[in-house]
C-alpha positions as CSV (number, residue, x, y, z in Angstrom):
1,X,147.8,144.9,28.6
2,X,147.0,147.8,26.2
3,X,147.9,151.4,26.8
4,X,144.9,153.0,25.1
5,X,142.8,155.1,27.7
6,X,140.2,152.1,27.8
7,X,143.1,150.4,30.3
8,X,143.6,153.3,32.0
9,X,139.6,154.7,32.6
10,X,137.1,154.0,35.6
11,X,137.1,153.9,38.6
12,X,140.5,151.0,38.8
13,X,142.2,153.7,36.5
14,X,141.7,156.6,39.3
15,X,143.4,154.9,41.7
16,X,146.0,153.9,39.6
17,X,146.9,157.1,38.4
18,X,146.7,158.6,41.7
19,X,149.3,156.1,42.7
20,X,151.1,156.5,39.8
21,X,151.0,160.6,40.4
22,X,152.3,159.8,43.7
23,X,155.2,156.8,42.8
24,X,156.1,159.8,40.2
25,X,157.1,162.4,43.2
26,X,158.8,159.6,44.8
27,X,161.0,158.8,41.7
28,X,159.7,154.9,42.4
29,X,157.0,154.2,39.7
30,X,159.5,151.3,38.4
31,X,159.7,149.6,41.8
32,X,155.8,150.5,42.8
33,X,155.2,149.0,39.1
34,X,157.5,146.0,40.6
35,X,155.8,145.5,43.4
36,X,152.5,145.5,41.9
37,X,153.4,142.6,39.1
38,X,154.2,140.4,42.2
39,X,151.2,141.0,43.5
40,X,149.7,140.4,40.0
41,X,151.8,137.0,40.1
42,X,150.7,136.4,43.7
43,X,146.6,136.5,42.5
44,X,147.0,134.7,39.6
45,X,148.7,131.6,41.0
46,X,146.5,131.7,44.5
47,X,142.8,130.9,44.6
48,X,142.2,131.5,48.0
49,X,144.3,135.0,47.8
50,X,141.9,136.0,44.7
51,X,138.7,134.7,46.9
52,X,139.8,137.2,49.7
53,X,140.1,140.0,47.1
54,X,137.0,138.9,45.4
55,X,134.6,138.0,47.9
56,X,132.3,140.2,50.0
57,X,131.3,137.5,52.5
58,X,135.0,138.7,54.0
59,X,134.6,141.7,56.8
60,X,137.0,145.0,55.8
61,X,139.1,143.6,59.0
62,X,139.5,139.8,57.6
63,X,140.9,141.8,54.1
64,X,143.1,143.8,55.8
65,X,144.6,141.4,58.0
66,X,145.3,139.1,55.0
67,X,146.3,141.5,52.6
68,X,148.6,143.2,55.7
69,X,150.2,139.4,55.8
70,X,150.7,139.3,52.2
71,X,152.3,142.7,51.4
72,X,154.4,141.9,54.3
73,X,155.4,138.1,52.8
74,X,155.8,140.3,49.7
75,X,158.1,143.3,51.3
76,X,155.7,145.9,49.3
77,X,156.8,149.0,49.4
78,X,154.9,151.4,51.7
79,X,153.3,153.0,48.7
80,X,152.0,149.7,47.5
81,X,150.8,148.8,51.5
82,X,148.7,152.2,51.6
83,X,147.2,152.0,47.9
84,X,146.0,148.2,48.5
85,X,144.7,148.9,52.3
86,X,142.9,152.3,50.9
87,X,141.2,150.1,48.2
88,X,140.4,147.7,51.4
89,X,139.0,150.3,54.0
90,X,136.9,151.5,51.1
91,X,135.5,147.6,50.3
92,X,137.1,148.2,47.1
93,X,139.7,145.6,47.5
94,X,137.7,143.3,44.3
95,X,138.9,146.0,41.6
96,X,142.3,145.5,42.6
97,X,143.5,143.4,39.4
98,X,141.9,146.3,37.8
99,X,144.1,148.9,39.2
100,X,147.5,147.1,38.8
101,X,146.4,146.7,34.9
102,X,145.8,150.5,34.8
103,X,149.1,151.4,36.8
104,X,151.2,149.2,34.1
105,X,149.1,150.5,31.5
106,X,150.4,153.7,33.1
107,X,154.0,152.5,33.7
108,X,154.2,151.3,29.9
109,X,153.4,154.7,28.3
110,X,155.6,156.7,31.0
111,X,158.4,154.5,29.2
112,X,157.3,155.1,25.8
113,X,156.5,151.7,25.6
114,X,153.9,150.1,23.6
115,X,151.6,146.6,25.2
116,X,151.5,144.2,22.3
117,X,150.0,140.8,23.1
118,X,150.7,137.9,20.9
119,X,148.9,134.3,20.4
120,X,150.8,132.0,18.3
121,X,149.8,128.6,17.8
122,X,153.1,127.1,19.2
123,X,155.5,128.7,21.9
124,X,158.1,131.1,19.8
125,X,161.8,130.8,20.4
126,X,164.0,134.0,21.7
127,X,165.1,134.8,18.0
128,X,161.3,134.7,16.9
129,X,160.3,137.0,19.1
130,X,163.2,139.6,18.9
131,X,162.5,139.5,15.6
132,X,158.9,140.0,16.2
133,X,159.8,143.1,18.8
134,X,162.1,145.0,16.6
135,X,159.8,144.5,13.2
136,X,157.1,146.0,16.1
137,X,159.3,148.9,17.5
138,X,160.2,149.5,13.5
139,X,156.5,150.1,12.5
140,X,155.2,151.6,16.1
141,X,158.2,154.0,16.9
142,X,158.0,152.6,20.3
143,X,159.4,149.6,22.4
144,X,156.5,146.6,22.7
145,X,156.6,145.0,25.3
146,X,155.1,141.9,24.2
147,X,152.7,139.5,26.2
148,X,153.0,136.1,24.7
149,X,150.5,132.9,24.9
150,X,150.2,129.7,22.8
151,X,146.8,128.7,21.3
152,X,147.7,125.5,19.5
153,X,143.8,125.7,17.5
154,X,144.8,128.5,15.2
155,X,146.6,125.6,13.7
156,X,149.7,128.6,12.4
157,X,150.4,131.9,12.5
158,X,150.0,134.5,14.9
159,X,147.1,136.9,16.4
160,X,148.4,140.3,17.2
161,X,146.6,143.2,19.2
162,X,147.9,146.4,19.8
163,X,145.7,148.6,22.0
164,X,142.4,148.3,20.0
165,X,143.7,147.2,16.6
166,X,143.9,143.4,16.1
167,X,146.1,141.3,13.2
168,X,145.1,138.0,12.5
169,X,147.1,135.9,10.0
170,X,146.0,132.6,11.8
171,X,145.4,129.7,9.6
172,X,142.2,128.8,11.2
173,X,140.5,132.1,10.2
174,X,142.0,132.1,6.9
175,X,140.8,128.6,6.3
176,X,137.6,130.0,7.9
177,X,137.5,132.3,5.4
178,X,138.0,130.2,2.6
179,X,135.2,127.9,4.0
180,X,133.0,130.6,4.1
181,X,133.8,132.0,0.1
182,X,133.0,127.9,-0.4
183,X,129.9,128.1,1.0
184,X,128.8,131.2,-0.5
185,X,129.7,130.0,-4.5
């Protein structure tokens, strides 16, 4: 989500900047970045596909041959195909959610783009949250690109987290907080 270095470190972030080094020469970091959302999208909606990925009870073979199938199903690119078997031969295969974070991370500040996630306690309409990306890209200098979920308990308002820093006008913290100065009087 973030673009700080925290998104970007370890052991995930190696590969994904060596793939992002390499999608660079290429002039494809966009479509690699594509690819590697689908195949985001693809783990997230599939239990049994994060289960391969996950699991170690799965041989290096029975990973490759299902990960193979789905980059094919997919039409990866061949960059994509050779990052995801290397993290596969090397039974690295369960820090692969990792590595796509880091390689957006990546992508994101390579556009000058800034990953701004955003909790509101009901869904916000399109002119809501243009508003909320051009107040953003005012105050950052940057595009956000803005990752939006609903939380219906913070009753109104919005959480905002940028990188590290976090903004919290809920109304369930500030009634919190008002329940709290109660208590303490």
């Amino acid at each position: 989500m973030a673009t700080d270095d925290s998104q970007i470190g370890g052991l995930a972030g190696r590969y994904a900047a060596a793939g992002f080094e390499l999608a660079s020469e290429e002039s494809t970091p966009d479509a690699v970045g594509a690819d590697l959302s689908v195949l985001m999208a693809l783990l997230e909606a599939s239990p049994d596909l994060t289960r391969l990925v996950l699991s170690p009870a799965f041989s290096r073979e029975e990973q490759a041959k299902g990960m193979k199938a789905v980059l094919t199903k997919a039409n990866a690119l061949p960059l994509v195909r050779k990052l995801v078997l290397l993290l596969t031969r090397k039974r690295r295969l369960y820090i692969l959610a990792d590595v796509i974070r880091a390689f957006e991370a990546l992508l994101a500040r390579h556009r000058g783009e800034v990953a701004a996630s955003v909790t509101s306690a009901r869904a916000l309409d399109v002119a809501e949250t243009e508003e909320l990306e051009r107040i953003l890209k005012e105050n950052l200098g940057r595009k956000p690109k803005l990752e939006v979920t609903v939380d219906p308990s913070l009753l109104g308002g919005l959480i905002l987290r940028i990188g590290s820093r976090m903004i919290d006008s809920s109304l369930r913290t500030k009634l919190n907080g008002l329940r709290i100065a109660m208590r303490g009087n």
